[in-house]
C-alpha positions as CSV (number, residue, x, y, z in Angstrom):
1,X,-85.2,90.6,11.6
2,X,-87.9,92.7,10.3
3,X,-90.1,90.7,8.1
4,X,-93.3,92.7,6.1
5,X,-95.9,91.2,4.7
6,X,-96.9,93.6,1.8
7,X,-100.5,93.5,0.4
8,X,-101.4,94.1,-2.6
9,X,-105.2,95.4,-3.6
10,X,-107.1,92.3,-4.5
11,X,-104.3,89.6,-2.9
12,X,-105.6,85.9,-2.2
13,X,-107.0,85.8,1.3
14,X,-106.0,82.4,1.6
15,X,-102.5,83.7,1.0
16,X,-102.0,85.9,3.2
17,X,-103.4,84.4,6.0
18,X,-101.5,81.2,5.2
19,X,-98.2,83.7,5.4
20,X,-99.6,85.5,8.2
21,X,-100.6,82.7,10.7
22,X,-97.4,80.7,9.4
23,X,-94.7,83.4,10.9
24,X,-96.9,84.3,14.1
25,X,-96.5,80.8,15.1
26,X,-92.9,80.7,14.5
27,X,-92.8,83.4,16.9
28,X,-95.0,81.5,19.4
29,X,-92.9,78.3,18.9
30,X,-89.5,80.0,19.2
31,X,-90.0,83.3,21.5
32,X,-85.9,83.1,21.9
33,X,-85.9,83.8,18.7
34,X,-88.8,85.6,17.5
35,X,-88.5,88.7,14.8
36,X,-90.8,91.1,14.1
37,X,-93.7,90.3,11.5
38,X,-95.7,93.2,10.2
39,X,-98.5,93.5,7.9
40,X,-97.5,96.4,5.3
41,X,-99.0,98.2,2.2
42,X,-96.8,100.9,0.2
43,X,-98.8,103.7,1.5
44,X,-100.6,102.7,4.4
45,X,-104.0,102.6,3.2
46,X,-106.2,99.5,4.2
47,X,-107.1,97.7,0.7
48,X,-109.6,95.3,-0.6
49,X,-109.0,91.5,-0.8
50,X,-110.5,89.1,-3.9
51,X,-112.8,88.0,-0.9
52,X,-113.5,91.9,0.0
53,X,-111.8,91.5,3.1
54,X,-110.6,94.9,4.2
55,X,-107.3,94.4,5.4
56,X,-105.5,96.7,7.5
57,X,-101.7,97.5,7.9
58,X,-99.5,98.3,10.3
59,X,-98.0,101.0,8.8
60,X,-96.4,102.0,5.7
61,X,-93.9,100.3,4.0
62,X,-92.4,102.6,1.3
63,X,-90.0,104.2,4.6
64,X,-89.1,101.3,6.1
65,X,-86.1,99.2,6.0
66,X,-87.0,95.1,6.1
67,X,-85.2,92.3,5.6
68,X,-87.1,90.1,4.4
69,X,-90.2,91.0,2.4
70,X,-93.2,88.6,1.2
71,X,-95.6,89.3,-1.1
72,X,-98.7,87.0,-1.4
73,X,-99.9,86.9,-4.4
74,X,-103.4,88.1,-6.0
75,X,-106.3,87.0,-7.8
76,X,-108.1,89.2,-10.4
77,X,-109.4,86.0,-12.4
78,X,-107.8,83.2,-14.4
79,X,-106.9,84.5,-17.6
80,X,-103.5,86.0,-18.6
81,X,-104.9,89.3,-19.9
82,X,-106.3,89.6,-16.3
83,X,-103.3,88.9,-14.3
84,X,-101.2,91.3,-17.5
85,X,-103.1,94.3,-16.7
86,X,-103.1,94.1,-13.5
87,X,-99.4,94.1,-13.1
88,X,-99.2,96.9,-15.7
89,X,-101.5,99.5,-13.6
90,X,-99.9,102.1,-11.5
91,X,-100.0,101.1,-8.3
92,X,-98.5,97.3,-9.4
93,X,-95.8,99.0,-11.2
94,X,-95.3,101.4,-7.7
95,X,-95.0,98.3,-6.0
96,X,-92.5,96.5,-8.3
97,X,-89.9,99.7,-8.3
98,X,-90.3,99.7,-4.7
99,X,-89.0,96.0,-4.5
100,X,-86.5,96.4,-7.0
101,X,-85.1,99.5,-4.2
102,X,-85.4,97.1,-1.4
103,X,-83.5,94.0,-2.8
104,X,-80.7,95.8,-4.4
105,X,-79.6,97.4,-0.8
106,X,-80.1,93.7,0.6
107,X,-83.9,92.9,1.2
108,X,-84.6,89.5,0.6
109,X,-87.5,89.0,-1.1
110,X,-90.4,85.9,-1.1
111,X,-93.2,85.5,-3.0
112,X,-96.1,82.6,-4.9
113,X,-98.1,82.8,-7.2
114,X,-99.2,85.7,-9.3
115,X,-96.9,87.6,-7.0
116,X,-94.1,86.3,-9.5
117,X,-95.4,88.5,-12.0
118,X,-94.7,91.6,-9.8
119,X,-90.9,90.1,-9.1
120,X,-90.7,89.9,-12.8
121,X,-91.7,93.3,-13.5
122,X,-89.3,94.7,-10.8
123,X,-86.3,92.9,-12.8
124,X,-85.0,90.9,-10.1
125,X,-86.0,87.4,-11.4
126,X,-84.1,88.1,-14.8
127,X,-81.7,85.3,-15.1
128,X,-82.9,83.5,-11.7
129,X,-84.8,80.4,-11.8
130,X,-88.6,81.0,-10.4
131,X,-92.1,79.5,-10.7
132,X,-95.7,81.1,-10.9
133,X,-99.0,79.3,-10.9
134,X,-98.7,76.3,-13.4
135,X,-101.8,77.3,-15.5
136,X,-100.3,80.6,-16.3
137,X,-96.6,79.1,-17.2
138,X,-97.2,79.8,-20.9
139,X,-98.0,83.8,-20.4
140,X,-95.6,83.8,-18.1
141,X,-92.8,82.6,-20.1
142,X,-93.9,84.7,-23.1
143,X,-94.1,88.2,-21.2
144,X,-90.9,87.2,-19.0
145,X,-88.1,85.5,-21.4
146,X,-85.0,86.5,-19.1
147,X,-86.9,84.5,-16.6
148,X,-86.3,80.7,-16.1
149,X,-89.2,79.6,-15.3
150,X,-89.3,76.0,-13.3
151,X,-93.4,76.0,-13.6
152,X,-93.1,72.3,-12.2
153,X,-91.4,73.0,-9.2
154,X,-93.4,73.8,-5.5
155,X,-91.1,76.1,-5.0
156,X,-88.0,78.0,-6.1
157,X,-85.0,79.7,-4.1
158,X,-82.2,81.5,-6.0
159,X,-80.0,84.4,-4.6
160,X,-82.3,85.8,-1.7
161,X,-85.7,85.6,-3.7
162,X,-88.0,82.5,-3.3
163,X,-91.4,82.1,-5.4
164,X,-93.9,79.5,-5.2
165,X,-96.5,78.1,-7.0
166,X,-100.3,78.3,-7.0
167,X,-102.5,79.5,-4.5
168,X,-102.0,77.0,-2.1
169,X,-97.7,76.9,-2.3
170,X,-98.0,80.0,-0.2
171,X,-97.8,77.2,3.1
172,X,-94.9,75.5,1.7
173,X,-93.4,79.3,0.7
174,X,-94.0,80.0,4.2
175,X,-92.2,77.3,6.1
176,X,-89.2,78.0,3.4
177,X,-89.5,81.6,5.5
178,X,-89.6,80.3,8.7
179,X,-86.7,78.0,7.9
180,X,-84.3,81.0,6.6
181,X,-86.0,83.7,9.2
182,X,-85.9,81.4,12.4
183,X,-84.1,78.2,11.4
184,X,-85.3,74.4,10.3
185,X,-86.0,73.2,13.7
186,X,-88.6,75.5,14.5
187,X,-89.9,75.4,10.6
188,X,-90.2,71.1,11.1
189,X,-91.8,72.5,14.5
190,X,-94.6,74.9,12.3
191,X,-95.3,72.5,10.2
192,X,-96.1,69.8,12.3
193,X,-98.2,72.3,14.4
194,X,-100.3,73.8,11.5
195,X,-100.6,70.0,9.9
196,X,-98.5,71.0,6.8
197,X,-96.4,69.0,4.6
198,X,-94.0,69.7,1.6
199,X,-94.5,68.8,-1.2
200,X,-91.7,69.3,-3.9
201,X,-93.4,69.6,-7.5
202,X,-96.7,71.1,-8.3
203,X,-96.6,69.1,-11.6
204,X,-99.3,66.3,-10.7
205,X,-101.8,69.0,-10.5
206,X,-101.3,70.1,-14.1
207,X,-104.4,69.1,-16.2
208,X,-104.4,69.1,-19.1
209,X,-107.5,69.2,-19.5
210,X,-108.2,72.8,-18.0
211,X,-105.3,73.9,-20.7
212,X,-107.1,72.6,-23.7
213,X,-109.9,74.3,-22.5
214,X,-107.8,77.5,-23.7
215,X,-107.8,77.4,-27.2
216,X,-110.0,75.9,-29.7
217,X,-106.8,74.2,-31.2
218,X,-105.6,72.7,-28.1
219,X,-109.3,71.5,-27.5
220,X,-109.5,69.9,-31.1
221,X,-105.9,68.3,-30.6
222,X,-106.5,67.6,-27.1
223,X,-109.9,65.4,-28.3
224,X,-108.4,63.7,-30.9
225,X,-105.3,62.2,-29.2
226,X,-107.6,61.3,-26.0
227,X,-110.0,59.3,-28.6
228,X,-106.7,57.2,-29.8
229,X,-104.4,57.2,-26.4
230,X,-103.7,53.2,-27.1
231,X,-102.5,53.7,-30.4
232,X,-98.9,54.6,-31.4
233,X,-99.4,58.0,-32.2
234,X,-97.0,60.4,-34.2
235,X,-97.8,64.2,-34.4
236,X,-97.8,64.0,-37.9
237,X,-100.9,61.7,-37.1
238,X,-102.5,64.9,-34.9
239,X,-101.7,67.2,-37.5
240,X,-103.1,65.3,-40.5
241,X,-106.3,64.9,-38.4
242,X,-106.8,68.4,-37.6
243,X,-105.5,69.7,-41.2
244,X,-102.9,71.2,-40.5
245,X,-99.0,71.4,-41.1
246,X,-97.2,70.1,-38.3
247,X,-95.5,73.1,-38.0
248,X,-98.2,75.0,-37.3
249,X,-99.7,72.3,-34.6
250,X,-96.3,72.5,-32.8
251,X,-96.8,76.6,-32.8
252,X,-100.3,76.6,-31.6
253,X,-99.8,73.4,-29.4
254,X,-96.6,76.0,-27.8
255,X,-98.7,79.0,-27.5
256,X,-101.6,77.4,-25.8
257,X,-100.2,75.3,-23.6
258,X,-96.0,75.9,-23.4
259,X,-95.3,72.2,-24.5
260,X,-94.5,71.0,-27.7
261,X,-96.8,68.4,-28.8
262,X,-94.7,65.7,-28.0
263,X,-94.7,67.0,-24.8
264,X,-98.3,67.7,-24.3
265,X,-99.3,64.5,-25.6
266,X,-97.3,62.7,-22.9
267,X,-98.5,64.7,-20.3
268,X,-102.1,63.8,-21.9
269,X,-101.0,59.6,-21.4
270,X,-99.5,60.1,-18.0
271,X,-102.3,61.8,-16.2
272,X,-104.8,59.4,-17.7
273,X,-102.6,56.8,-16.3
274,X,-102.7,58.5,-13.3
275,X,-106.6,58.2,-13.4
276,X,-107.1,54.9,-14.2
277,X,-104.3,53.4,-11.5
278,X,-106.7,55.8,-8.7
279,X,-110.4,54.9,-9.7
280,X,-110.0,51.2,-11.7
281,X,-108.5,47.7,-10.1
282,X,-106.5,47.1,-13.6
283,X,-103.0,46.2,-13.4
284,X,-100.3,48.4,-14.1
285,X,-99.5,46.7,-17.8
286,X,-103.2,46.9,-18.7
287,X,-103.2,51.2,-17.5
288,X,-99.9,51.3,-19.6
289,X,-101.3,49.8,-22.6
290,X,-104.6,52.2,-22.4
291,X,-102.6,55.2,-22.5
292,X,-100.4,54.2,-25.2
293,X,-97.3,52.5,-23.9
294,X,-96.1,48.7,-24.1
295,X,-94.7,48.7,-21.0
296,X,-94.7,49.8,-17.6
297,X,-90.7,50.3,-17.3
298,X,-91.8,53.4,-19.5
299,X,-94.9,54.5,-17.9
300,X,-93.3,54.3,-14.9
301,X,-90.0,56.4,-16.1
302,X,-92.5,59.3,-17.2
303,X,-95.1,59.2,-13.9
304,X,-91.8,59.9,-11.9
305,X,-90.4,62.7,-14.3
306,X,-93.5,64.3,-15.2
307,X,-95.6,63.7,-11.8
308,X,-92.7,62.8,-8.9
309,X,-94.7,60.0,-8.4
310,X,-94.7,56.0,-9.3
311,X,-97.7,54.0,-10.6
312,X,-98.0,52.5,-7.1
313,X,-98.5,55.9,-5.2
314,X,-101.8,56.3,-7.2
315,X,-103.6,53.2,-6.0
């Protein structure tokens, strides 16, 4: 197989070096059956990391043929308008038609990260299920509807195209590679190697916390319901506090953050949980009652949907 690496101005150096190093040591491990790995960009010009790492290609890739293609993906900064621009410029939209060429004559396609965005704009998640950095879920999902977004999930695979999630997904993104470019013996083989580990959800590293610190509604909500977790709280309850309808809470809630309140404010009791089970000594009924809950059957229900962990993996 040929297997291209394409790098995008500005791409995650962590990334790509994670995807690099990943697939040459697959070829190490299994000479038998090693492919070829090259570094690409579309023209062949060297470009400029988010570190300002000049990174040079082997060649160009807007001639070539690959099968499998994967795209680290970039960092321009944390907001949404950031990430929306960049994938609106010239050279992302170059990129993304490119992509679109190569997967409809075959090209597989892998990705993590902000590199979802680019997938999206090339059309070839529409309909798929995929997953982008949690953080930007909500801009994600807005600029992308055709899109079923999984934001939750490590990683995604759905007819020849794989995304994963924030920055760090790229090493469980990459063993997902090795596994379909090489097989899962030498993939098990990588990962013990390089010391990595899969992990199936990126949803215990959502905090809230860092969403409410997005919009001064989300903040105001976010304060109120963390000042009275214990209590039985309704979202009327958040809305009359904040004076407003609770229509308009559930919209701005949605915007901010892509949950509905009720939603939110779970995620809110369950990571707080979370928090208390690591840094306190109090029992498991005592955490459950802080955050709002009467007992732990339920706490423990929603740690496992919401985090993929049980109150006891937190101690």
């Amino acid at each position: 197989m040929l297997i291209q690496i394409l790098v995008l101005p500005k791409v995650f150096d962590s990334a790509f070096f994670i995807v690099r190093d990943t697939l040459v040591s697959a070829n190490r491990i299994a000479p038998l059956k090693a492919n070829v790995v090259e570094t690409v960009t579309l023209d062949g010009r060297a470009v400029r990391s988010s570190g300002d790492q000049l990174i040079k290609p082997d060649r160009a890739a807007k001639r070539t043929r690959p099968d499998l293609i994967v795209l680290p993906g970039f960092y321009v900064g944390d907001a949404a308008s950031s990430v929306t621009r960049y994938v609106e410029g010239p050279s992302a939209q170059r990129v993304a038609a490119w992509l679109a060429r190569q997967y409809a004559r075959g090209a597989s396609l892998a990705t993590g990260c902000t590199g979802a965005w680019i997938l999206a704009e090339a059309g070839v998640l529409d309909g798929r299920e995929a997953t982008t950095t949690w953080y930007l879920a909500s801009a994600f999902r807005q600029r992308y509807p055709s899109v079923h977004l999984v934001e939750d999930k490590m990683l995604t695979v759905a007819e020849g195209v794989r995304c994963a999630g924030a920055a760090m997904a790229h090493m469980d993104l990459a063993l997902s590679v090795v596994g379909s470019a090489f097989d899962a013996e030498t993939s098990s083989r990588v990962a013990a190697t390089l010391l990595l580990d899969t992990r199936p959800s990126q949803s215990h590293f959502m905090v809230t916390d860092f969403l409410a610190e997005r919009s001064d509604d989300l903040r105001r909500a976010d304060a109120w319901i963390r000042k009275n977790l214990s209590e039985s709280l309704r979202i009327d309850d958040v809305a009359k506090a904040l004076h407003v309808s609770p229509r308009t809470l559930a919209r701005r809630v949605k915007e901010a953050s892509g949950y509905s309140p009720g939603q939110y404010l779970q995620r809110v009791r369950v990571e707080e949980a979370a928090r208390l089970l690591k840094t306190t000594d109090l029992p498991a009924s005592e955490v459950a009652r802080r955050v709002g809950y009467r007992d732990t059957a339920t706490l423990r229900r929603l740690m496992k949907r919401l985090l993929n962990r049980i109150p006891s993996e937190f101690r």
